[in-house]
N, C-alpha and C positions, 0 to 999 in steps of 0.2 A: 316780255315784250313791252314798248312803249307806246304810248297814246300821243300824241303830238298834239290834236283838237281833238275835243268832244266830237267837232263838225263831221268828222272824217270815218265817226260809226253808221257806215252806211253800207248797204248791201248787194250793191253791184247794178248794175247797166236795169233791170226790171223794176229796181225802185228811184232810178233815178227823175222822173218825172213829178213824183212825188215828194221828193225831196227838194228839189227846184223849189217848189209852193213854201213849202214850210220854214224853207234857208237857204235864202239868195246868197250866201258868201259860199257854196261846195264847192269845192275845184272844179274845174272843167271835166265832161267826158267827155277821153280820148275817142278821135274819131277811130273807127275800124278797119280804114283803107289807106293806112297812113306809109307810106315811102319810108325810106331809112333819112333823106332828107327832110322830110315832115319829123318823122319822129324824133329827131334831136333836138328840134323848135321846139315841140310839145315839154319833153324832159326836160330842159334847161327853161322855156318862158311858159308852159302853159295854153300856147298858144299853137296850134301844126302849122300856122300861116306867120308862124313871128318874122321878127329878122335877126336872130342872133348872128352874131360872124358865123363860121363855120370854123371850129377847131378852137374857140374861145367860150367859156365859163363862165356867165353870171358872177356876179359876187353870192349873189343870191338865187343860186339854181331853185326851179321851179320843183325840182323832185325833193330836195331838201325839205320840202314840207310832208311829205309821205312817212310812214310807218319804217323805222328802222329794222331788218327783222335778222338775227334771231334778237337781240337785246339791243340795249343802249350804249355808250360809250364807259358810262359810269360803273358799268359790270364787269368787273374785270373776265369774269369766268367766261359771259356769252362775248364780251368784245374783245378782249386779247387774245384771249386761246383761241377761240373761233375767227378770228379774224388775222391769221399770221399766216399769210398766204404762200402760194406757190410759185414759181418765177413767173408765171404766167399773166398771174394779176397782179404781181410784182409786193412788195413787200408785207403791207395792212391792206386788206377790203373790207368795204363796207355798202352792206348793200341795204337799198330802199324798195319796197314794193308799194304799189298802188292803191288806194281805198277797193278798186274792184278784186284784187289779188289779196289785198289783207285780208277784206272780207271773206275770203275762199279759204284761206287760211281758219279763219274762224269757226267755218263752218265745216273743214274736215276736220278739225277736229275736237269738233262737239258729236262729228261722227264717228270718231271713233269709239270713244266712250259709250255709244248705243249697237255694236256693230254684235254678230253673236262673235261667241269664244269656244275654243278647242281646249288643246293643254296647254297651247302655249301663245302668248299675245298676240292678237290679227291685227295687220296694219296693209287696211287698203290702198287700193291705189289711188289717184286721183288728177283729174283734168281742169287747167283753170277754163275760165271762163274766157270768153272775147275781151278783148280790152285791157287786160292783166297787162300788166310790164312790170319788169322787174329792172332796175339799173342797180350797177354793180359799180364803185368808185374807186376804182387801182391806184394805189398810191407809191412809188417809185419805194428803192431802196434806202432812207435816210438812217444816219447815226446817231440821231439825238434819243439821249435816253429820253427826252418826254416826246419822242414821236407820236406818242397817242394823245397827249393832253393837245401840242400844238402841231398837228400834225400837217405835211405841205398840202398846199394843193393839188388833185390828181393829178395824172398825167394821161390818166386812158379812161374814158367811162365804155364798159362793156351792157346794154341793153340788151333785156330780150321782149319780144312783143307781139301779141295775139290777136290778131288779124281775124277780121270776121270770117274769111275764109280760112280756116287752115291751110299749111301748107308742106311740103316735102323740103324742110332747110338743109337739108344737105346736101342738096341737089340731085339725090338720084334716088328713086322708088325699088325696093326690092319685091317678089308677087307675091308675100305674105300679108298677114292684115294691118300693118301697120306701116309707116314712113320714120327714117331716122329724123331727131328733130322734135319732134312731136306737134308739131303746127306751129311752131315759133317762127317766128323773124327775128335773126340774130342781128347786131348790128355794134359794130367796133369804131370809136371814135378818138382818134389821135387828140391829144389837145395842147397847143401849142401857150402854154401859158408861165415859160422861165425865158428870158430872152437868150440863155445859153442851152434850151431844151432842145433838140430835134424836131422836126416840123414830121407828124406821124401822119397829116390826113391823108396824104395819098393810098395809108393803108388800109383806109375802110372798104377802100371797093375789092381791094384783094380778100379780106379778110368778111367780105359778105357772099365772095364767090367759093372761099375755102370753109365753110363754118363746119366741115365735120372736121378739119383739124385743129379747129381752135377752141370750138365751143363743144359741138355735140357728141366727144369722144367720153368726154367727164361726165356730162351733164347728163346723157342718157338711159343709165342703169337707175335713173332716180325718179318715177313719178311720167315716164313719158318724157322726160327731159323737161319738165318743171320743175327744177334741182332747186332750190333752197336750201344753200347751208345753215343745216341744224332743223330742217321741218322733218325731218323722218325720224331724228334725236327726239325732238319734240312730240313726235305720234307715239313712238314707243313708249314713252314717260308715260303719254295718260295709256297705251293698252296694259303696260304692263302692273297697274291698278287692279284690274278686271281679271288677271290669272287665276283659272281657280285651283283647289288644292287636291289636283290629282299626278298621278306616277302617270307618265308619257315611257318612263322604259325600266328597264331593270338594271341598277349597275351592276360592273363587272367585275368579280368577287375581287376584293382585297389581299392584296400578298401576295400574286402570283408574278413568278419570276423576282429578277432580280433588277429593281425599280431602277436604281442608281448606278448599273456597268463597275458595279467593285470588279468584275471579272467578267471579261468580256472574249469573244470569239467569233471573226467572219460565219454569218450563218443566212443561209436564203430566206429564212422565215421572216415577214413582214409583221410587223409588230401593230394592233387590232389596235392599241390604246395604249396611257402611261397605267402602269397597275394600279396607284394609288389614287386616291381623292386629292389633290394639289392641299385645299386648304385645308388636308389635315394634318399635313407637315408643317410643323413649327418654325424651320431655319427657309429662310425665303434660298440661299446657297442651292439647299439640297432639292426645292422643285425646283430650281432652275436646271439644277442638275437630271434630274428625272426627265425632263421633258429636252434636254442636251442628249440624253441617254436614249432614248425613243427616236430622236432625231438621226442619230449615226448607224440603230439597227435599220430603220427603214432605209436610209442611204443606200448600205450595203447591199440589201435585201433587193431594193430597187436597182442597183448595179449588177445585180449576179447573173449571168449568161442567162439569157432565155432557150426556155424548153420552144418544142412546134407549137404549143398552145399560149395563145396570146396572154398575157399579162401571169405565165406562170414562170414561173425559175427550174433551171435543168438542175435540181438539186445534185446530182450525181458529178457535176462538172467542176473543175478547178474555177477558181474566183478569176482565174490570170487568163483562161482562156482567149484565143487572141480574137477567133472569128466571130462572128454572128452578133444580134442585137443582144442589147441589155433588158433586164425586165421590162423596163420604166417605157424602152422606144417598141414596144410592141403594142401600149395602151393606143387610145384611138384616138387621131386628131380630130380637129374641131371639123373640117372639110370633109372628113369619112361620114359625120352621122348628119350634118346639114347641106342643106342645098339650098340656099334664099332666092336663087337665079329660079329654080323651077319649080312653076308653083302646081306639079302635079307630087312632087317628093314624100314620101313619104317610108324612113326606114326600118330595114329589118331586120333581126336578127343574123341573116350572113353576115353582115358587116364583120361583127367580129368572129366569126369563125372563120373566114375568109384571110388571108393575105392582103397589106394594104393595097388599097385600089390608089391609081394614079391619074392623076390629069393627063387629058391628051399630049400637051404638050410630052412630057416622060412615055411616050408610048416604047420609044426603044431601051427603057431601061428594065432591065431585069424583072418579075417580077417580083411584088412586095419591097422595092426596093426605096431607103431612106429619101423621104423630101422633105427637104425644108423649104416650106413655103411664105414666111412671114418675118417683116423687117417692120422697124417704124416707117419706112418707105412706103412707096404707093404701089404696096401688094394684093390688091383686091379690085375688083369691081364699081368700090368706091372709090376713086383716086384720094380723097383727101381724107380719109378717116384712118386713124389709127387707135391702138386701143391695148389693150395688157398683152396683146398676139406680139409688140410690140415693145418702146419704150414704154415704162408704166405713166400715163397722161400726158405722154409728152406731143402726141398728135402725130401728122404723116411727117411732119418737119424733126423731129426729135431723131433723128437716127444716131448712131455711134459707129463710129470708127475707132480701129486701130491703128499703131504709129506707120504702118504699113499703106491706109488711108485704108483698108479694106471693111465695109460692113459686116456689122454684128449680127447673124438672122437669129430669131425664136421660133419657138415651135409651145403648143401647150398640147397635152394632152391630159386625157382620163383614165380610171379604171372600169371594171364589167359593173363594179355595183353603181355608177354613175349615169355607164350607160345603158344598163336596162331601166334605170328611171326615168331615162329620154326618151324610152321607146315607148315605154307606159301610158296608155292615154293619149298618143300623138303628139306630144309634147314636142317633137322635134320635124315634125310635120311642117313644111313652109307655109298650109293656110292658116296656120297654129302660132306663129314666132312672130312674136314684136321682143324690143332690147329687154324687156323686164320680165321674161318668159313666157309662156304661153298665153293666148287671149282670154282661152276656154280653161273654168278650171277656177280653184284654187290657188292662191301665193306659193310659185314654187318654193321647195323647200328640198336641198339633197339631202339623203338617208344617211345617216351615220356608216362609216365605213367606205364612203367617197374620199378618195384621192386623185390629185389634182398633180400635174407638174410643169415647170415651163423651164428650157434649156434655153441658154443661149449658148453659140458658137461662132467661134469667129475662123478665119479662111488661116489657114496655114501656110506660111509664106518662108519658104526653106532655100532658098537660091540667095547667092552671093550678093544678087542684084537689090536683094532686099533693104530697106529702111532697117527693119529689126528681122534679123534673119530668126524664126521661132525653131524649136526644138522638139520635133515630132514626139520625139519619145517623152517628153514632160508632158505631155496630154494623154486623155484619152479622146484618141482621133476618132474619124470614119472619113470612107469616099462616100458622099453623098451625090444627091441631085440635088440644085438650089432654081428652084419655081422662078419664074422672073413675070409675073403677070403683067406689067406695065412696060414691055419692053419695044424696042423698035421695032415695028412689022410684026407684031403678035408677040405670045406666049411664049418664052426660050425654058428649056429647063437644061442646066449645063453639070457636069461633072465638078466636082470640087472635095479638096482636102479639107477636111475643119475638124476643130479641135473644140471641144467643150472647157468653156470658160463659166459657167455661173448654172446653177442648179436650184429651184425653189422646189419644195415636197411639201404639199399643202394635205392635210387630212384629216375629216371631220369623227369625232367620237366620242364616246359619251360622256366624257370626262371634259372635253373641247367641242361641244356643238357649234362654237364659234371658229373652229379649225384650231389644228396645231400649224405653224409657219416655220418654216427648215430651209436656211438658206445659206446654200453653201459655193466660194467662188474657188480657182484655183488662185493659189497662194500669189503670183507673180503679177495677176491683175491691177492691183495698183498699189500705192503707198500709203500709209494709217497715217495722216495729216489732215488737222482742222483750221483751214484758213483763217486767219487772225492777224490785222491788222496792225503791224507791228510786234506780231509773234514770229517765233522762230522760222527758219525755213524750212523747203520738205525736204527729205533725205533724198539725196542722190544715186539712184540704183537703176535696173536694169528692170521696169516696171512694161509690162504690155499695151496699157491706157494711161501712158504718164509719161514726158520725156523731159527729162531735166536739163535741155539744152533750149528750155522754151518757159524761162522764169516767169511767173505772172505779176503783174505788178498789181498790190492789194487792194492798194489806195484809190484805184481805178475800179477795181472789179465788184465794189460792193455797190458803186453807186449807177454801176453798167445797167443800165432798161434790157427788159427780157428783147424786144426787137430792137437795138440798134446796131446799126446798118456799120459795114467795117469801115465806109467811108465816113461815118462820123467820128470815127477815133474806137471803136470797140476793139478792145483786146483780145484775140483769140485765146489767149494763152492762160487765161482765166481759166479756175477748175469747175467742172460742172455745169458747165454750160454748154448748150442746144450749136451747135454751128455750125451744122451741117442742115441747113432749110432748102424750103421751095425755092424756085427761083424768082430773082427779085429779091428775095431778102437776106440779109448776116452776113453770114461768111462763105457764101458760094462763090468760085471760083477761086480760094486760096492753094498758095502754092503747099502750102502746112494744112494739108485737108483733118488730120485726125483728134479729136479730142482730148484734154487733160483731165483728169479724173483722180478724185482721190478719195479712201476710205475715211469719213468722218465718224461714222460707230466702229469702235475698236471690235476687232476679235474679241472673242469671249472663247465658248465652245467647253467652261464647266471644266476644262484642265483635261477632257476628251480627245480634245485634237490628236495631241501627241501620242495620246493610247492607238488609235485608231490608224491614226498615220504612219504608228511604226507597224499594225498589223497588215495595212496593206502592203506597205514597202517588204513583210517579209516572204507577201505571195507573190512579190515581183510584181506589182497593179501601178498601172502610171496614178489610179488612182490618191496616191499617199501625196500628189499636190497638191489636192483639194483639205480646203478647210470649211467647219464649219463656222459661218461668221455668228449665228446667236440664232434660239429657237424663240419665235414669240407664240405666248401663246396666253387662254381667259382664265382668270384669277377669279373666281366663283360665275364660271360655265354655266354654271348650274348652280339658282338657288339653293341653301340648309333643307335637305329633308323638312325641317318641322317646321321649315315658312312654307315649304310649298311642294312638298315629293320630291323634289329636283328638277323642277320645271326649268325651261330654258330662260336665260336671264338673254334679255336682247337688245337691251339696251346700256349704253356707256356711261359708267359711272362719271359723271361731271367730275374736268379736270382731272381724269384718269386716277382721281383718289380710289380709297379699297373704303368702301362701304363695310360700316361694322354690320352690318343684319345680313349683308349678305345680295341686296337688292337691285345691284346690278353689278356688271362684270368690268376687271379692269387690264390694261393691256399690260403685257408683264413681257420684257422691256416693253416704255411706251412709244420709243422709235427704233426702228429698223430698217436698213438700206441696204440690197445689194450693188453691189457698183456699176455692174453691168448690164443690169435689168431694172434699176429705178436708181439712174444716174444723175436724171435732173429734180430731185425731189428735196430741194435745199432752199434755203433763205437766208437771208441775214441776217441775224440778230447781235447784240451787243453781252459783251463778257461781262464777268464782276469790274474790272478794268473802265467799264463806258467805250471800250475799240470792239470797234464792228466785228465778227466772226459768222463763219458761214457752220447753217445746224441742216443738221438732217431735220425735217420736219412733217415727216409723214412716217407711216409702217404700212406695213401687209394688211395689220386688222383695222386701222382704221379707215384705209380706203374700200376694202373690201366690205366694211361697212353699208358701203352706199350700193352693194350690188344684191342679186337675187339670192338668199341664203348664202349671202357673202361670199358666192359664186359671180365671173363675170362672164359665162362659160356663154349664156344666151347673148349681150352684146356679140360675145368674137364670132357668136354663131351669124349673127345678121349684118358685122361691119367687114369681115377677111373673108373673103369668096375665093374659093379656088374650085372652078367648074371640073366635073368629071364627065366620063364620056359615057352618053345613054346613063343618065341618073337619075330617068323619072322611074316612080315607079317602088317597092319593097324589096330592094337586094335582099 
């Protein structure tokens, strides 16, 4: 981190009086009842009463003299890597925090360093203080290779700011102890400063009445939504100092089975772990391969008909059988074990013994019968929050469509050993739940042997009349019910065909405390093409999220703002991008409703695919269209026995290098993307060439990073609400 003035070591709003006497030059303290029109005065001149225009930029903003935080510009590691943002904040961020907020900074974590220790690093949590602001400087998508040295002017500054009152920024209280937001005042600032830019101010007021789909969808698995990119990177560094050198577990004996699938066979047994230790295989191939191999038996395992007993497999049954659920859809959704609406809730053990329970609205569906309840749409309680129930970060506006125009719903669920650690201690109790997990308690942490999954599905559209007529039998379908919480005149829950398009198998184990990540899409989902800028074009097929009768033009779409409006000139036809929003903004009301999508990470799948693919195909399994796109997973999990027993390594090796000691863990691949379920997680970056090209530039592990035991399972528990009927109480 950098110092800007000596003047600005100062320690927040109780010594500010004091410091007045000593050094008339401190910056001003910010008042603590400041408007979002105050506050932009304050940020750009210093002053809540100035007169900057509205929507115009200092040459010399007033935050520019604040604390750059995580580093400087001159570091390549904390400001390029950390700063190659999401469409969201559009291409480079950079963000400034406050002397009240640095300070706080400072100060957690010189506490961390004093905090006690377990086996494995403690990293508290932590609340700023009043008066804290943090601005965030989004800077558009530009093609100059020295976009960092001379980089443009923003185009959006995104504030947050602490209000002597706290307050409920999302707009809506759930009856547990906490409010989404965490007492921020979010505040979005259009800035009109290219004479050929878009005039964005009219979107701060929408974008102060939406802040759970903009701001506190991300923000909130992180500190109470005092998210700082790189402050939790930065706690773990100094906890993981302080590990001491003891066995937290026993691993799990060496050799067993056959690591690498030389010879494989459909089998219901779910697979505990990868046999081996990753870093004691020599050829990086062969743990890819191991951990490609682990990936396809739990697949199966996860597919294989279900017995009456929830999350087990009718081992006795053909893999092909056509009726009933599959393992994976019998685990428990996020709405079975929470209830954030009532805050008498508290669950019990029926839950999973039991049949799923369903929302009133499905009263006349069968019982225990399939709901999917969750879209990046406004399916909850919350109207505007979305969240991994969802597109992954893409908020309530992020949704997907097919060329059909039909939405994409998700679903997440668990397994028994997840959820009896919900039960444990109330943990899943609504006077117990805020986004970071429980109030009471310890840093959650799940138990090894938690799995996790999230399906997407999209609506099966088989009639002539169709756009793309789809092909029942290449899926594996169901008749569902699809929840409609936000719909006209109440809750609808309707009957629907769908078909499973994209699959994530997330599961923690002693070898992967940071999770193994297994994401598998069906093959016809979209085409393997990486936009590039005078690079070749995408092939022309018969793609589900892609229709080559709707070319994008490049040259357009790299310099496209995350919000511009279709009457400024935006291209629908751009890959990857959000265009299905709220109303008011992008591309609502087009006549071309459904999204262009394309695979930027190749297939991989360790030369697996085709093994597996021809063994489903010979049980007859629609399955054999599914592939799997690449397993990611932690590249020293677990510290060398003889630095530390095998303690958990919890923090990310800077610039995702492989530490020779062993001392922290690295992502193995370092990006991963499914297409259907984190479709807008790209940016522009430039080739060897200097021509712009769109990257995948997130994974599984790195955002799951920011969540609770790299779970986000308490968010979806407090943002996706689907009421059940008479839920107070210990089912």
């Amino acid at each position: 981190m950098r110092r800007n003035d000596d003047r600005f070591r100062w320690l927040g709003l109780a010594a500010a009086a004091a410091l007045v006497l000593a050094c008339p030059e401190i910056p001003p303290v910010p008042p603590l009842d400041m408007d979002r029109a105050q506050l932009f005065q304050f940020v750009t001149t210093g002053d809540a009463d100035g007169s900057q225009p509205a929507g115009k930029l200092p040459e010399d903003p007033f935050y520019a003299t604040w604390d750059v935080f995580p580093g400087p510009a001159s570091d390549p590691n904390d400001f390029v890597n950390l700063r190659l943002g999401l469409a969201t904040h559009g291409r480079w961020v950079t963000t400034y925090v406050n002397p009240i907020a640095f300070a706080h900074i400072e100060a957690y974590l010189k506490e961390v360093e004093t905090v006690p220790v377990g086996d494995v690093p403690v990293v508290p949590r932590t609340d700023f203080p009043a008066g804290s602001i943090i601005v965030k400087e989004n800077f558009g998508n530009d093609p100059r290779a020295d976009v960092v040295a001379q980089a443009p002017r923003p185009g959006v500054l995104t504030v947050i700011y602490k209000p002597l009152q706290g307050g409920c920024q999302s707009g809506h209280e759930f009856n547990g102890s906490d409010c989404l937001g965490g007492g921020w005042l979010w505040a979005f600032y259009g800035l009109d400063n290219r004479p050929e830019g878009p005039d964005l101010r009219p979107l701060d007021g929408f974008v102060a009445d939406n802040t759970g789909s903009f701001c506190v969808n991300c923000h909130s698995p992180a500190f109470k939504a005092d998210y700082l990119r790189g402050l939790l990177r930065r706690a773990r560094d100094v906890a993981f100092t302080r590990v001491p050198a003891t066995d937290p577990g026993v691993p799990p004996p060496d050799g067993v089975g056959d690591p690498f699938c030389a010879q494989v066979e459909l089998s219901p047994e779910l697979p505990a772990d990868v046999p081996l230790d990753p870093t004691g295989i020599a050829d990086p191939a062969q743990r890819q391969r191991m951990f490609d191999c682990f990936a396809w038996r739990a697949f199966v395992a996860l597919n294989w008909p279900a017995a009456a007993d929830r999350g087990e497999p009718d081992a006795g049954a053909p893999f092909n059988r056509p009726q009933g659920d599959r393992v994976w859809e019998t685990l428990t959704q996020t709405y079975e074990v929470f209830q954030p609406l009532d805050p008498d809730w508290t669950p019990g053990r029926g839950i999973w013994d039991e049949p799923r329970r369903l929302p009133p609205a499905c009263a006349d569906a069968e019982r225990g019968a399939a709901v999917l309840a969750l879209t990046s749409k406004s399916q909850s309680a919350f109207p505007d929050v979305g969240n991994e129930t969802g597109q992954a970060f893409a908020g309530s506006f992020g949704t997907l469509t097919d060329r059909n125009g039909n939405f994409v719903h998700y679903q997440v669920l668990f397994n028994e050993t997840e959820f009896d650690y919900f039960l444990a201690g109330g943990k899943a109790a609504t006077r117990n739940l805020t986004p970071v997990g429980p109030a009471d308690g310890p840093e959650a942490s799940l138990p090894d042997g938690s799995v996790e999954v999230k399906a997407a599905w999209k609506v099966l559209c088989t009639e002539d009349t169709c756009a793309q007529r789809d092909r029942a039998q290449d899926y594996y379908s169901r008749d569902v019910r699809i929840y409609d919480a936000g719909a006209e005149g109440g809750p609808t829950c309707e009957q629907e065909s769908v078909g499973l398009v994209g699959l994530h198998v997330a599961a923690k184990t002693f070898w992967a405390p940071q999770w193994i990540w297994a994401t598998f899409e069906h093959q016809r989902n979209a085409p393997t093409y990486q936009p590039v800028v005078g690079g070749p074009p995408p092939p022309e097929d018969d793609y589900v999220f892609y229709d080559p009768s709707c070319p994008p033009d490049l040259t357009r779409c790299f310099k496209q703002p995350f919000l511009l409006p279709k009457e400024a000139g935006a291209d629908p036809c751009c890959p990857n991008l959000e265009i299905n929003r709220a109303p008011g903004i992008g591309f609502t009301g087009l006549d071309r409703p459904n999204n262009q999508l394309t695979r930027i990470d190749p297939i991989d799948g360790s030369g697996l695919n085709a093994t597996f693919q021809g063994l489903l195909a010979a049980a007859g399994s629609p399955f054999q269209s599914y592939v799997l796109v690449n397993t990611q997973w932690p590249f020293n999990g677990r510290r060398p026995a003889s630095a530390g027993e095998h303690a958990v390594n919890t923090r990310q090796c800077a610039g995702n290098e492989v530490a020779a000691d062993g001392t922290c863990f690295t992502r193995v691949p370092a990006d991963l993307r499914n297409t259907v379920i984190e479709s807008y997680m790209t940016t522009w970056d430039n080739d060897a060439a200097g021509r712009p090209q769109q990257i995948s530039n997130r994974s599984c592990l790195s955002c799951h990073a920011s969540g609770t035991g790299f779970s986000y399972v308490f968010e979806d528990a407090v943002e996706q609400i689907v009421p059940l009927a008479a839920s107070s109480g210990s089912p």
